[in-house]
C-alpha positions as CSV (number, residue, x, y, z in Angstrom):
1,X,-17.7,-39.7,31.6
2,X,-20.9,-37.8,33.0
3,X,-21.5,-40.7,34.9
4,X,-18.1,-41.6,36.8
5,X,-18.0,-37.5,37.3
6,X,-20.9,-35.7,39.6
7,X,-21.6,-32.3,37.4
8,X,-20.0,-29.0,38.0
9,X,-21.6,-26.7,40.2
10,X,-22.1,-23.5,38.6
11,X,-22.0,-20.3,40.6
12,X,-22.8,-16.5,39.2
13,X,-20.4,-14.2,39.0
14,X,-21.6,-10.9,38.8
15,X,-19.8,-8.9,35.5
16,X,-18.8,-5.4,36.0
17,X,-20.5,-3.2,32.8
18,X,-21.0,-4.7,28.9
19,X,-23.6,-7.5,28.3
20,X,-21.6,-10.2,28.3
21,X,-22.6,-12.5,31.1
22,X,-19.8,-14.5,32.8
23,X,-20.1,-17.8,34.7
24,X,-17.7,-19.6,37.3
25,X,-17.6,-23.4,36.8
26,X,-16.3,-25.3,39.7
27,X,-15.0,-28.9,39.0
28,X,-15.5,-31.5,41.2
29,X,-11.8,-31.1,41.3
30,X,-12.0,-27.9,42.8
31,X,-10.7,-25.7,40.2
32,X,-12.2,-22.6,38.7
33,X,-13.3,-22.2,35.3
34,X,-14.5,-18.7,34.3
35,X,-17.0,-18.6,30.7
36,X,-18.0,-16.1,28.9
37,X,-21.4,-16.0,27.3
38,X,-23.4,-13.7,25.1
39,X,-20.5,-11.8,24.1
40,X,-19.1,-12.1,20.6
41,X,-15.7,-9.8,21.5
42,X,-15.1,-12.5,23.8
43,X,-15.0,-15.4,22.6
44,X,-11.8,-16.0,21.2
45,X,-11.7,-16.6,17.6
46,X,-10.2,-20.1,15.8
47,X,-6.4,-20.2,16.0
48,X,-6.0,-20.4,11.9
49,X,-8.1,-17.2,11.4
50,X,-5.9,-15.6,13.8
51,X,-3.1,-16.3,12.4
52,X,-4.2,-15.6,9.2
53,X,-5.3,-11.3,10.5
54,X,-2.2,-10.8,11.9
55,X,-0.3,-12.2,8.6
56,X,-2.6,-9.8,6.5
57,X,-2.2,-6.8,9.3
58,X,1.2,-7.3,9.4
59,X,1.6,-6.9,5.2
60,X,-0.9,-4.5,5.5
61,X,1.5,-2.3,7.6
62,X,4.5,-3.5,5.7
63,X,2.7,-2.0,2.7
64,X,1.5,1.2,3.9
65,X,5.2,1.7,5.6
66,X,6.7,1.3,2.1
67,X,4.1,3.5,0.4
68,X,5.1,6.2,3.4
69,X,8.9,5.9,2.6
70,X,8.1,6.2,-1.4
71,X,6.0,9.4,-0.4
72,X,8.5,10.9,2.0
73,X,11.3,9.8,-0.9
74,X,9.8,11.6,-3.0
75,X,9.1,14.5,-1.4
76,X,12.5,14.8,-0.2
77,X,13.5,14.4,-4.7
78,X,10.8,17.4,-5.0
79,X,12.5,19.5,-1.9
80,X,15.7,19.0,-3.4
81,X,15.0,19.9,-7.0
82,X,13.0,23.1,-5.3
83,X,15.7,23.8,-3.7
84,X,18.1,23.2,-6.6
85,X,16.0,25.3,-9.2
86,X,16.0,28.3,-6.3
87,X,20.3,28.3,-6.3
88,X,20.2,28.0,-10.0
89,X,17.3,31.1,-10.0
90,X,19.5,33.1,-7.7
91,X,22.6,32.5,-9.5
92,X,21.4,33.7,-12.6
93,X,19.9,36.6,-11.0
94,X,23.7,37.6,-9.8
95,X,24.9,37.0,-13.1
96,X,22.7,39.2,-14.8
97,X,23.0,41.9,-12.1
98,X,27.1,41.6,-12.9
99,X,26.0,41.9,-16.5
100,X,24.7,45.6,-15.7
């Protein structure tokens, strides 16, 4: 194929801040390729490992929703027995000041 095709001309492209270093490919067709070099964060990573993080983010938030509504159920058990044991205190505070 290199030898049917002339090779791309390469042009630099200056990059605006980081250390990556970008460059444009032009095809002999014409068309515009930008690549990235030098820079880990951008090169994409494989398709499967991808996948694969957003499965284990996605349980991961699963999980740490449910341990949130277990938490918030059972503070809302612990309000209401608070809240429960205060009526009962108070009613037997009015029973004993009827007592009198």
């Amino acid at each position: 194929l290199s030898q049917v095709l002339p090779p791309p001309e390469e042009l630099e492209v200056p990059t605006f801040g980081g250390s990556s270093s970008s460059r444009k490919v032009v095809t002999p067709f014409g068309a515009e390729v930008l690549t990235l070099e030098g820079d880990a964060r951008a090169a994409a990573p494989p398709r499967v490992r991808t996948r694969a993080s957003r499965r284990m983010r996605s349980l991961a938030l699963e999980s740490s929703a449910n341990e949130r509504a277990g938490t918030l159920q059972s503070m809302g058990r612990a309000m209401l027995w608070l809240s429960e044991a205060a009526q009962a205190e108070e009613l037997s505070q009015k029973r004993q000041l009827k007592k009198r």
